[in-house]
N, C-alpha and C positions, 0 to 999 in steps of 0.2 A: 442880631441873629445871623448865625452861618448860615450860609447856601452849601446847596449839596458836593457842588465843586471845589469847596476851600479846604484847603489843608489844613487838620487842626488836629491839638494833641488828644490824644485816646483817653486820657483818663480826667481832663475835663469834663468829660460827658458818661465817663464810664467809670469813677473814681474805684470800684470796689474790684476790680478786674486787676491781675497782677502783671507785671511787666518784666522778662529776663530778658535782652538784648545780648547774645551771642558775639554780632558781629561791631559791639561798643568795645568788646574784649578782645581778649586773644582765645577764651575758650571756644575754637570754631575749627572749623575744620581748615582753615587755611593754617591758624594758628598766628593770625596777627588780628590788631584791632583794622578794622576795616572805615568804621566812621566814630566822631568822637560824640555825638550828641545820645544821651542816655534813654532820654523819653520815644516811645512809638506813636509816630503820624499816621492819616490815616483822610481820606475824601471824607469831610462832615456828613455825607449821604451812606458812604459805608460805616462811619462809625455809629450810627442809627441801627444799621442792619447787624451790625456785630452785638447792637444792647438788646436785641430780642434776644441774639443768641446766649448770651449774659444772665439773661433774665431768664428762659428757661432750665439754663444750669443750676442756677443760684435757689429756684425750685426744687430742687434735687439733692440740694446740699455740697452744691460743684461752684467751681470759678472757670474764668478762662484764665491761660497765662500766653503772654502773649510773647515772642521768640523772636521774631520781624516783622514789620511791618513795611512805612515808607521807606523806599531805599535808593538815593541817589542814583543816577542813572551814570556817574563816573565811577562806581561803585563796585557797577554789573562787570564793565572791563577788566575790576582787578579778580573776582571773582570767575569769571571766565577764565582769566590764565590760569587759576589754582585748578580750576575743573573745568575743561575744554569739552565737555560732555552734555549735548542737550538736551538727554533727560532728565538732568538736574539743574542745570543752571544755562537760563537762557542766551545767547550768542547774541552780543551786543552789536553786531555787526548785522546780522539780519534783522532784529528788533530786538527793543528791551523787554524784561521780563514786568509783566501786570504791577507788580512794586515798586517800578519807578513811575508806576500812575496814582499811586498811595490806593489802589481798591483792592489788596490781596494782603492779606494776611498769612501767617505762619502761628498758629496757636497747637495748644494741648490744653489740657483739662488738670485740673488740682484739687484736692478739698476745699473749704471753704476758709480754713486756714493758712493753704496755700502748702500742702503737703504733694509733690509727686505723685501722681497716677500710674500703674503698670502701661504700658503701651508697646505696639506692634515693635518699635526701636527706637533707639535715639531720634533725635533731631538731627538731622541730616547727616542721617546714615544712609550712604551711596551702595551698600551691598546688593541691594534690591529687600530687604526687609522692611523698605518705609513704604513698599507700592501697596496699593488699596486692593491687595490680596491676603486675605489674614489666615491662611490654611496652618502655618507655622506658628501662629500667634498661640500665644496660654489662652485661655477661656475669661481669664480677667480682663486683660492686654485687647479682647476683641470687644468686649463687652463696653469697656472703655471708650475705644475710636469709633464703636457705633455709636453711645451716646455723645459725641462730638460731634460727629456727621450729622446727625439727629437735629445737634441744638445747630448746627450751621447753613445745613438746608432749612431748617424754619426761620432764621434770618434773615436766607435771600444769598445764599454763596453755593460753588458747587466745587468738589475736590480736586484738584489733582492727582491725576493716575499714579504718579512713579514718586508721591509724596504725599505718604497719608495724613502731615501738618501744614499744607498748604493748603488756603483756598482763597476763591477768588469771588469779587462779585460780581454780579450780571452786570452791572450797569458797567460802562467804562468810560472812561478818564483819559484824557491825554498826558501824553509825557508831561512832569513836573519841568520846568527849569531848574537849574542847579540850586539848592537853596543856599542861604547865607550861613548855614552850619557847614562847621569844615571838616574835612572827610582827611584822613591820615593815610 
């Protein structure tokens, strides 16, 4: 049995929940692959709290999909040089961002199929469109990220301001050590 502390993959425990890693790709905003391992990790205690959130989606006819997860904390550094800006991306130099403690997440919502939801913007879109302001948003697109926020506060996470597919959970975690997957 895991303990709340161990790092373990998401969909061992979450199998029906869908998985697109951005930063496996080049599809990201830097435009290069960032890490090479495909699967999202995750503190066995937060991925607990992400399966209520799971569970009252899947209620509803929703999945989660999940964007990033654990993220190497030699990671943050390459990602800081692409965006030197810390209301997006945390400055590895004063601390690392909740992701390299595997307890924060990066999710959106899908069908049950695993079709696209409308939403306030892309995945890390830096415009100021992803802040958890939605006055600009269509009437779908809000409708959407409140049921997210919905199923994620009944989980046990709370959002991020200037990132409406970030959240994070209460509990925390300390830095990961580097793990044995290698980072490009």
């Amino acid at each position: 049995m895991a303990k709340a502390e161990d790092l373990v993959r998401i969909k061992d425990y979450i199998p029906d929940l869908y998985v697109d890693l951005p930063y496996s790709t080049t599809n990201n905003f830097m435009g290069k692959q960032l890490y090479s391992f495909k699967d999202a990790y995750l503190r066995y205690g937060t991925v607990q709290k992400l399966k209520v959130a799971q569970e009252f989606l899947k209620e509803r006819g929703y999945s989660l999909l999940i964007l990033d997860a654990y993220r190497p904390a030699s990671a943050q550094f390459v990602m800081w040089e692409a965006m030197p800006d810390d209301d997006f991306v945390a400055n590895p130099h004063r601390g690392f961002s909740k992701h390299t403690r595997g307890s924060t997440v990066d999710v959106s919502i899908v069908t049950a199929d695993g079709q696209a939801l409308e939403m306030p913007s892309p995945f890390d879109d830096f415009s100021g469109k992803g802040k958890r302001i939605y006055d600009d948003a269509s009437e779908e697109a809000r409708k959407n990220i409140l049921l997210l926020e919905e199923a994620m506060e009944k989980g046990g996470f709370w959002g991020y301001v200037n990132e409406w597919w970030h959240f994070n959970d209460y509990d925390l975690y300390p830095v990961l050590e580097e793990p044995e997957y290698e980072l490009l």
